[in-house]
MITORVO-922368 format. One record per residue (C-alpha): residue in three letters; x, y, z. Coordinates in steps of 0.001 Angstrom, whole numbers, plus 524288, in hexadecimal, padded with zeros to 5 digits. Layout:
N
ALAXYZ
...
END
This chain:
324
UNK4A81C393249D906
UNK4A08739E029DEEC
UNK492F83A0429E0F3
UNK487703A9429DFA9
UNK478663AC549E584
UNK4701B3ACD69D8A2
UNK460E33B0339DC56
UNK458F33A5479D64A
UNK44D373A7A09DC92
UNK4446A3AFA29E2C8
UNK436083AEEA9EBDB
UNK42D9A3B6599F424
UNK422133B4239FCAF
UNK418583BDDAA0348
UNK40CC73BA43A0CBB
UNK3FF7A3BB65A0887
UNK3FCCE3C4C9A122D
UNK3FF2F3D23DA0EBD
UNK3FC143DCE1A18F1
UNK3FC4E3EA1AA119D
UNK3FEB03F7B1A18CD
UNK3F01D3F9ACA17FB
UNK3EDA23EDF5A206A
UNK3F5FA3F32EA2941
UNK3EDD83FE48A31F6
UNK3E3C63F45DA377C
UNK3EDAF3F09AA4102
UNK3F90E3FB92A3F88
UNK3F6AE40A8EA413D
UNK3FDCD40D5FA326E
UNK3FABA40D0AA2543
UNK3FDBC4096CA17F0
UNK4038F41937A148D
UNK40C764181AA2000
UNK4116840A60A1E36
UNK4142440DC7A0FBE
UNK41BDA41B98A1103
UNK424AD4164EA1E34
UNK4285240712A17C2
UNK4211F405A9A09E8
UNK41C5F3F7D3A0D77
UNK40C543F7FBA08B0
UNK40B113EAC2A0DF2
UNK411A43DDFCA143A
UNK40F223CFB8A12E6
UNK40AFB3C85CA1F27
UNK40CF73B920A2032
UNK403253B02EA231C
UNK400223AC45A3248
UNK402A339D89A2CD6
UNK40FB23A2BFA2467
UNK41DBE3A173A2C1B
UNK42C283A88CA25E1
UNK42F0E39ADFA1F76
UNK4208339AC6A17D1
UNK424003A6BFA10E4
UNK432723A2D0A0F5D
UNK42DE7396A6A0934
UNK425F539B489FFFD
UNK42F483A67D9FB9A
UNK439DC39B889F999
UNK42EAD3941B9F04B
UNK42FED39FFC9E76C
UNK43E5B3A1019E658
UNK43E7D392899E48B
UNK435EA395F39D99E
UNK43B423A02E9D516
UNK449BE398609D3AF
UNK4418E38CCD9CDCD
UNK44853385C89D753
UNK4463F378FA9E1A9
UNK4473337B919EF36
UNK4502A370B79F1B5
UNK45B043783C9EA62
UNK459C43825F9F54F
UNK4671037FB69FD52
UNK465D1389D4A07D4
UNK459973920AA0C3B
UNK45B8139FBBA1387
UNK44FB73A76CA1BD1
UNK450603B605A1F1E
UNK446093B727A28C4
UNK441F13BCFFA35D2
UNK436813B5CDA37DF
UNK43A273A754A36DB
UNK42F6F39F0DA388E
UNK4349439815A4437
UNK4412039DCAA4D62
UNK4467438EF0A47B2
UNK44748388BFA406E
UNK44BDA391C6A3574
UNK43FF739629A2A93
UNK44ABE39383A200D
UNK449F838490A2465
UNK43B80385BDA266D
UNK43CC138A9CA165A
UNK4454D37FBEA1185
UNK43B723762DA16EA
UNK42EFB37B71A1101
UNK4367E37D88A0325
UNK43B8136DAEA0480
UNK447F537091A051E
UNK4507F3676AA0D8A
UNK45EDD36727A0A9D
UNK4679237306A0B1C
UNK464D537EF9A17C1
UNK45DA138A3CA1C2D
UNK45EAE39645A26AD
UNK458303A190A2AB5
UNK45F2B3AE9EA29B7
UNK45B0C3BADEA3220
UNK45FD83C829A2F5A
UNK450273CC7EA2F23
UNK44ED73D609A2210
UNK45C1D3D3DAA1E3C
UNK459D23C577A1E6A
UNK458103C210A109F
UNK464643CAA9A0C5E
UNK46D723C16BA17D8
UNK466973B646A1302
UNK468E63B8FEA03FF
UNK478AE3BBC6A05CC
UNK4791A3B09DA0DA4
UNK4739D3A755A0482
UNK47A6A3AE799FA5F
UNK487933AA1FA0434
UNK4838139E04A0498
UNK481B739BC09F53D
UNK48FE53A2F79F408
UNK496ED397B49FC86
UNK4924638C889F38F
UNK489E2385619FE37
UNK47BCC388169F9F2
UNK477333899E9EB19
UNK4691B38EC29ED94
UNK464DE3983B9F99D
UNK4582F39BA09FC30
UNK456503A68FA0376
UNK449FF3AC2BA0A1C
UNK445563B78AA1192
UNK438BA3B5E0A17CA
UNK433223BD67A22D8
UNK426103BE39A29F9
UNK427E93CB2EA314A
UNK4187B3CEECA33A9
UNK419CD3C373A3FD6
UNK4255E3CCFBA45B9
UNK41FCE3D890A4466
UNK417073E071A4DC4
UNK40B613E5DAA478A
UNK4076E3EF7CA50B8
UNK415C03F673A4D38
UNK412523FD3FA4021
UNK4216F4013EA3E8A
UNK4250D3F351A3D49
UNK419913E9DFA38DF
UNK417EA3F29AA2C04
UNK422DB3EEAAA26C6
UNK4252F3E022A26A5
UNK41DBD3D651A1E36
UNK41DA93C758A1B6B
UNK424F63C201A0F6D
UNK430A03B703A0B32
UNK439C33B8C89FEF1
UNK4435D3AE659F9B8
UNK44FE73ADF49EF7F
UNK4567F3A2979ECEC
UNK4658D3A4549E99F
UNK46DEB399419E26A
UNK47C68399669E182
UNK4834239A539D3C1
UNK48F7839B8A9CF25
UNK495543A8889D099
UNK49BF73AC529C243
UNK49EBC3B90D9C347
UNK495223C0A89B986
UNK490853CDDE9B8F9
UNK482DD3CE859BD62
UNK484573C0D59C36F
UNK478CD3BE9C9CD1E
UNK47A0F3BD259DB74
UNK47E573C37F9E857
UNK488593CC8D9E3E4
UNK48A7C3D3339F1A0
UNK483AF3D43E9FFD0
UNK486443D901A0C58
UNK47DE93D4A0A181F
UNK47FDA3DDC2A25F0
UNK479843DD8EA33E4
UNK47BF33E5BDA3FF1
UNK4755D3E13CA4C8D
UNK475AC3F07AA5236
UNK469793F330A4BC1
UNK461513E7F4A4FCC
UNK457703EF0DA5968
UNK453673F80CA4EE9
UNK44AB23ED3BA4860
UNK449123DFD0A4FD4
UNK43FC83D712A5374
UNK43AD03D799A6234
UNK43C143C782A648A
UNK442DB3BBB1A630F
UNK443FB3ACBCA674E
UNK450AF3B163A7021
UNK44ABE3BD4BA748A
UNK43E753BC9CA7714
UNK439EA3AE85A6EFD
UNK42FEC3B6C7A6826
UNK431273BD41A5AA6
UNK42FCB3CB40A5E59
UNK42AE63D51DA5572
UNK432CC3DFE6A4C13
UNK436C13EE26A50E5
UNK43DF43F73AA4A10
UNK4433E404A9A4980
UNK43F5A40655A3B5D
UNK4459241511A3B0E
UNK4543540E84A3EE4
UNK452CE4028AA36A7
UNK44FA140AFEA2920
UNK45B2A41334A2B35
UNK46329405A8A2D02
UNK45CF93FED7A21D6
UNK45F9340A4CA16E0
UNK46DFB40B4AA1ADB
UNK46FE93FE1EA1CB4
UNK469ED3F98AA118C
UNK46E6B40478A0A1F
UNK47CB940349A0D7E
UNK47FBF3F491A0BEE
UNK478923F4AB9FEFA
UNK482333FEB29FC53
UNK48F283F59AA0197
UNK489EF3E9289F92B
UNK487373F2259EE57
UNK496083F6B49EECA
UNK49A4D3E7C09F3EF
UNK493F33E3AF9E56B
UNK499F73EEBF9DC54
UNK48A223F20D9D773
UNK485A93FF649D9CB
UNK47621402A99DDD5
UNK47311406A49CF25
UNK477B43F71B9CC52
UNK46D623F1B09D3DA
UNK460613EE019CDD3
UNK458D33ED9D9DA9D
UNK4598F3EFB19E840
UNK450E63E5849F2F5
UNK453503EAD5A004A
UNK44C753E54FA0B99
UNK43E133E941A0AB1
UNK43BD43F1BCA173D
UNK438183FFB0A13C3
UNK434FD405C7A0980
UNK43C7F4142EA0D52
UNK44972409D8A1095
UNK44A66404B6A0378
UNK447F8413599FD25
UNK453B44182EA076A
UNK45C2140C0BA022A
UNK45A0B40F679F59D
UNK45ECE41CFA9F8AD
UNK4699C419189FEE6
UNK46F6F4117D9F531
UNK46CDE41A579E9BD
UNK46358413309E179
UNK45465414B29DCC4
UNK44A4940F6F9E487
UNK4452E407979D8C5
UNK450103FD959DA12
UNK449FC3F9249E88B
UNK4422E3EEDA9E929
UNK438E73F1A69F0FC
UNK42C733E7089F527
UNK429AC3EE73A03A7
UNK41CD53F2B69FF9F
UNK419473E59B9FD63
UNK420693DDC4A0704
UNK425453E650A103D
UNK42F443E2B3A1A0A
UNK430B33D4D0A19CA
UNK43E4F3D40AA1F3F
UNK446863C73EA1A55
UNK43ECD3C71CA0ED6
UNK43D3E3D52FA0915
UNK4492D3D2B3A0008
UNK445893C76C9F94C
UNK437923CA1A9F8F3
UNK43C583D6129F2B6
UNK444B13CEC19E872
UNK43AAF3C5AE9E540
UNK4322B3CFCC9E39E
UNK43C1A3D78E9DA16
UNK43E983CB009D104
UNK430773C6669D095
UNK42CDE3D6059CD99
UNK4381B3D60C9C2E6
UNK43C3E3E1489CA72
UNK4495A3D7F39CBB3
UNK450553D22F9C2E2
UNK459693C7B39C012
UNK4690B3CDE19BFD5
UNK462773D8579C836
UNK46E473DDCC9D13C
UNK463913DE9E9DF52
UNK469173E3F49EC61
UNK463A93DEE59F802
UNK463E63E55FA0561
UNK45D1D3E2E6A1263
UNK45EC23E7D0A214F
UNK457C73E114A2B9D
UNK457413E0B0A39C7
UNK465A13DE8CA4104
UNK467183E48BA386C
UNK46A3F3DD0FA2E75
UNK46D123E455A2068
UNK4753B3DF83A1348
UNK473633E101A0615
UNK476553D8F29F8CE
UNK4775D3D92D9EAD9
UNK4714A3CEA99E297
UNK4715F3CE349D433
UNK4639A3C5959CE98
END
């Protein structure tokens, strides 16, 4: 018997801090006109000095949990995207599973930094397909205002605090039109472009976490064809066409990327889902912060046909289609 990923539930959490573009000039020589015509993000949330990766994971997973109507103990294996673990070890997906109560199946971390959730969703979805886990739940969560430097105003604009959760459950694949699921993915990575956004640190290199630099000019270009062009092969790879798909959540980086993407592959910029003015760049977690976002919203609907696509640092890119 085969099996497939059906989205049972979904959760998000945001910080209480939020640190608007306004805020920004008492220690930054911008404002909130620039911020908004180069990225479109109006304002970031900012975790707590007493909140770690795993807090905001945790509560995001509480939602979903919710949200499925659903005991935590059913959970068989727990995946978290993140950059910003709370500790270098253990992993902040075991550090999850404990504060949730959860004590019998496993958990990992997964890094591909804004890509994560997208590597961690087709590999749950993977997972499920094999027949050796019935419920995933997967989780990006990311607290990217502790890498940043905020004296650099081309990089510390753009991040913000945040966690988002689904929970996937295997069922029995039977073959239906409009059956729900992950109807087709594609997940790439080429090391060649790693210096054009990194992090300056590391425990092997130099056992300090380092701070972000990139060359935002290169990595746009990247991230619209990228994006852009494996949307296009998993698009082909599933026999839809763009005017099929009810909505579009790309990673959350930049306003002006997700207009080019939308370009690129043909279709109206009303089918993006787009939360970077409220979130902004929140790496692991823009995508299902987005889609949580959408389905509380009614913006997205159950038997909605969604594409997913990310690029992140590596870089890391891939893309998926996922019928609701």
């Amino acid at each position: 018997m085969e099996f497939r990923s059906r989205l049972i539930g979904v959760g998000s959490y945001l910080p209480e801090k939020v640190l608007t573009n306004d805020d920004l000039p008492a220690i930054l020589e911008t404002s909130h006109e620039w911020i908004m015509e180069r990225t479109g993000i109006a304002q970031r949330h900012i975790a707590a000095t007493n909140e770690l990766t795993s807090d905001l994971g945790y509560q995001a997973a509480l939602k979903a949990l919710e949200y499925a109507s659903i005991s935590p103990q059913s959970i068989d294996l727990i995946i978290v995207a993140t950059s910003t673990p709370d500790h270098t070890f253990p992993s902040t997906a075991v550090e999850i599973q404990s504060k949730l109560g959860i004590y019998n199946g496993f958990a990992f971390d997964l890094q591909a930094v804004c890509s994560g959730f997208l590597y961690a969703l087709i590999t749950a979805d993977n997972y499920i397909k094999s027949g050796s886990v019935k419920r995933v739940l997967i989780i990006g969560a990311e607290i990217f205002s502790r890498i940043v430097d905020w004296n650099d105003r081309s990089t510390c604009i753009l991040f913000g605090d945040g966690a988002g959760a689904v929970i996937m459950q295997a069922e029995h694949k039977l073959n239906l039109p409009n059956e729900s699921g992950i109807l087709a993915s594609k997940l790439c990575s080429d090391g060649r472009y790693a210096d054009l956004l990194y992090t300056d640190g590391g425990p092997a290199m130099s056992e300090k976490v380092g701070k972000i630099h990139m060359q935002g000019r290169e990595v746009f270009k990247h991230a619209v064809e990228k994006m852009s062009s494996v949307s296009a092969e998993v698009l082909n790879q599933s026999g839809y066409n763009i005017d099929d798909i009810s909505k579009i959540i790309p990673h959350q980086a930049n306003t002006r990327i997700l207009q080019s993407v939308s370009k690129k592959l043909n279709c109206p910029y009303s089918k993006i889902m787009s939360t970077i003015d409220k979130h902004a760049n929140t790496s692991a977690a823009s995508i299902p912060l987005a889609l949580d976002y959408g389905i509380r919203t009614e913006q997205i609907n159950s038997q909605d046909l969604i594409l997913l696509m990310a690029l992140g640092a590596g870089f890391t890119w891939g893309s998926a289609i996922v019928r609701l």
